[in-house]
N, C-alpha and C positions, 0 to 999 in steps of 0.2 A: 350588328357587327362590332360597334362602338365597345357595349356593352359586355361582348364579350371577350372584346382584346383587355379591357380592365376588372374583368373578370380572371381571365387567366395570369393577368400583371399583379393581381391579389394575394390567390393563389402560390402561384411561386417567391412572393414576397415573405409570405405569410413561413413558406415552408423554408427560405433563405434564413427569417432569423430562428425557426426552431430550430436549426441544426447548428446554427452559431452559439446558440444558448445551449446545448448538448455539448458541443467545444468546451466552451468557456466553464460548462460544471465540469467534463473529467480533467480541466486543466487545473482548474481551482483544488479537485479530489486532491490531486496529484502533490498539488505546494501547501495545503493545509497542514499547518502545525510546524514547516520548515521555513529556513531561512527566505528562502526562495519565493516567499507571499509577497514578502515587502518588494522585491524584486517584480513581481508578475501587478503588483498595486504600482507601483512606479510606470512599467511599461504603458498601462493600462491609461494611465493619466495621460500620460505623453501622448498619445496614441488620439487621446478624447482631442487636447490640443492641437495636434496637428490638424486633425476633418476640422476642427473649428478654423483656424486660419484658413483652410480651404473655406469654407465655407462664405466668410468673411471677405473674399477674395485679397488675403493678404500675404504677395506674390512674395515676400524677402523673407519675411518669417519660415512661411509653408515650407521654399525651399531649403531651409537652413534645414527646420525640424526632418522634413522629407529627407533628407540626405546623412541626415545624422539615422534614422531610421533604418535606413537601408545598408549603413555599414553596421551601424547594430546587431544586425541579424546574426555575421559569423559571432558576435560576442555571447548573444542571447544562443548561442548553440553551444558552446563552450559552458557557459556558467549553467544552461539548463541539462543537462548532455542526462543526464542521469533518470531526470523526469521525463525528456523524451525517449528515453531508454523504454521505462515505464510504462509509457502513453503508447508507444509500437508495439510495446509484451501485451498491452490489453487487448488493442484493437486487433491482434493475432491470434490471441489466444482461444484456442479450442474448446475451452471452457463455456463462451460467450456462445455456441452453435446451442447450448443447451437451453430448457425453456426456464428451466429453476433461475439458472445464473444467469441469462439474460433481463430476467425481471428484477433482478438484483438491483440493476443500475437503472429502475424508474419505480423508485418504490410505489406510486402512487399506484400504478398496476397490478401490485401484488393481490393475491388470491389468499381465502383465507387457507391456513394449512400448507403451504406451495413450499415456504421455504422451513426450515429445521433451526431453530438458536441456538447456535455455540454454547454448553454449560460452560459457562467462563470460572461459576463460583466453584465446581470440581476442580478446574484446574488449579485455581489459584489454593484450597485445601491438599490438593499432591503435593505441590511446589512448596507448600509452607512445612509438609510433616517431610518429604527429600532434603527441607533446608535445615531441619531439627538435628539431623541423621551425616548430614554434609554428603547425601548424593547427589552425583554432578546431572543434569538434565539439559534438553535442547529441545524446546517446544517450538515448531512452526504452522501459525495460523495461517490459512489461507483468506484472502480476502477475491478479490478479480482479477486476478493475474495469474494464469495458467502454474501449475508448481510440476507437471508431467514432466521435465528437463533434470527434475531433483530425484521425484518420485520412481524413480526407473532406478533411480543409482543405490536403492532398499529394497527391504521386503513390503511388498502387498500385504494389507488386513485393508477389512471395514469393520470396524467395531464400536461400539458407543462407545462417550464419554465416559468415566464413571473416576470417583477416586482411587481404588485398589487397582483399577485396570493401569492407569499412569505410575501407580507408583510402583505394579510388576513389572512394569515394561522398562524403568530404570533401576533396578534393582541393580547392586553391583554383582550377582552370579547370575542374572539374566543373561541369554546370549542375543537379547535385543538391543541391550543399553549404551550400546557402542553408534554413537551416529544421533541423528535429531530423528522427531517423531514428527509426523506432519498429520493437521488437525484441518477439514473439510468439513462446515458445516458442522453436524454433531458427533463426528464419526473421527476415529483416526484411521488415517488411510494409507499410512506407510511408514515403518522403524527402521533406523538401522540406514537413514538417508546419508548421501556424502553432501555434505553441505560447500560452497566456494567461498574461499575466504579472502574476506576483504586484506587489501595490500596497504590501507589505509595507514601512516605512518599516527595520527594522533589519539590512535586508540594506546591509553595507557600500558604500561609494559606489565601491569597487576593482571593482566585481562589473559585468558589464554585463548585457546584453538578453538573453543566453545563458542567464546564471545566476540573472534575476531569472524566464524564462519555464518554467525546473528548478523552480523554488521552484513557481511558479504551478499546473503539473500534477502536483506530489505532495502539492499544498496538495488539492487538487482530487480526487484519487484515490490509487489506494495502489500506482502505478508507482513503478519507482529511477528516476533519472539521475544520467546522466555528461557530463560536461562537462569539453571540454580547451580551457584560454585560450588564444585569440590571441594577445593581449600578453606572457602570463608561459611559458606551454606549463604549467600546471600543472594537474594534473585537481582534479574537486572531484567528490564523490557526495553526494548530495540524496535522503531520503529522508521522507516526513510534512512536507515543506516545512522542514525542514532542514540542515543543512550536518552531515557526517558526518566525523569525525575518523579517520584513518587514519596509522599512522607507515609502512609502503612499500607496493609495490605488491601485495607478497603477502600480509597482513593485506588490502588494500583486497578482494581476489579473493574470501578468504573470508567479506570480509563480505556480498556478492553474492549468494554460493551459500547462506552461511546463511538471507539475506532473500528466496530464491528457493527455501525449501522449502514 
C-alpha cells in the first residue's frame, strides 16, 4: 500500500511539473523578442526568492516578498494584459481542436509530412518586385492563434504560395487588393480581410491604415505581418504589435522563418 501511495505521489508530481513546463514555454512564446522578457525574467527571479525564504524558514523576508507578490498581480495584469490576451486566444482557439496544429506546439511530435512550410522566400520575392512598382500590400501570417474573427470579414480561397499569385492579388485593378491577404501554412486562405486597427498613439504619423491595421492584429494575436508602402515601396514587419528592424531582405526572410518555427 506504501508503495503505492508513492507511486501515485510520483505520478502526479511528475505530471504537476510537465504542465508547468507547457505554461512556462507558451508564456516564454508569448514575451520572446518583446519587452516583456525582461519583465517575465524579473518575475521569474522574484518568485525563485521568495520559495527560497520559504524555504529557509525566513518568516520577515518571505512575508515582505509574499505580499509584495500578491499586490503585484493586479500590476502584472495591467503591464501583461496584451500577452494574456494572447495566451486566452490560444488556449481558445479552434485551430488547436485540429491534429496538424496541435502538433505544432510540441514539435518533438511532429510526423514526417504532417505539417506544410510557409514559402517565406515567395513572399519576400512579391513584396520586393510590389516594392519596385510602389504597390501597397498587407500580408498576415498566421501562426497559433485562431485568425477565423478576421477571416470571415474577406473572401475565402485556399491557394498556394506562389509569387505571381501574391503579386495578382495586390495588383492595383485587382478587385482583391483592397484589405490584407491572410497566409495559413502554405496556402493563402483569405483577401480582402478587414483588419483592426491599432489605437496605438506612438506609431509614427508616416505610417498609414495599412500599418496601423499590422500593428492592430499582432497587437491582438501572435500573427507576422508584412506590409509594402504605397507611397515609399518600402516593406515594414510587425511582429507583438511591433515594428521589426531588418538591415536587407535576406536577414528580413530569416527572420520569418525563425518566427515561423
Amino acid at each position: 500500500m506504501d508503495f503505492l501511495n508513492f507511486l501515485d505521489f510520483s505520478v502526479t508530481d511528475i505530471i504537476d511539473i510537465f504542465l508547468v513546463a507547457i505554461l512556462m514555454y507558451y508564456v516564454y512564446q508569448l514575451v520572446r523578442g518583446t519587452v516583456a522578457i525582461n519583465i517575465f525574467i524579473g518575475i521569474v527571479i522574484v518568485w525563485a526568492f521568495w520559495k527560497l525564504t520559504e524555504v529557509l524558514d525566513m518568516k520577515m523576508i518571505s512575508s515582505m516578498v509574499g505580499g509584495f507578490m500578491q499586490v503585484g498581480l493586479i500590476a502584472l495584469i495591467i503591464v501583461f494584459q496584451q500577452e494574456i490576451r494572447k495566451f486566452l486566444l490560444m488556449v481558445g482557439s479552434t485551430n488547436l481542436a485540429s491534429k496538424r496544429n496541435f502538433l505544432k506546439h510540441f514539435k518533438f511530435l511532429k510526423e514526417d509530412g504532417l505539417t506544410i512550410g510557409t514559402n517565406v522566400d515567395a513572399i519576400i520575392s512579391a513584396c520586393e518586385r510590389m516594392g519596385s512598382t510602389k504597390t501597397g500590400a498587407l500580408i498576415i501570417i498566421g501562426r497559433n492563434n485562431s485568425l477565423d474573427f478576421v477571416k470571415s470579414t474577406g473572401d475565402k480561397m485556399y491557394i498556394e504560395i506562389t509569387q505571381p499569385i501574391l503579386e495578382s492579388i495586390f495588383y492595383k485593378n485587382s478587385p482583391l487588393h483592397d484589405g490584407a491577404a491572410v497566409i495559413e501554412d502554405n496556402f493563402i486562405v483569405a483577401t480582402r480581410v478587414i483588419l483592426p486597427v491599432s489605437n496605438e498613439r506612438s506609431i509614427p504619423l508616416r505610417f498609414g491604415l495599412r500599418h496601423r491595421a499590422a500593428v492592430g492584429i499582432t497587437e491582438k494575436t501572435d500573427a507576422l505581418a508584412i506590409i509594402v508602402s504605397e507611397e515609399t515601396g518600402l516593406i515594414s514587419y510587425i511582429k507583438n504589435g511591433e515594428f521589426v528592424l531588418y538591415k536587407d531582405l535576406e536577414e528580413l526572410s530569416s527572420l520569418i522563418k525563425s518566427d515561423l518555427l
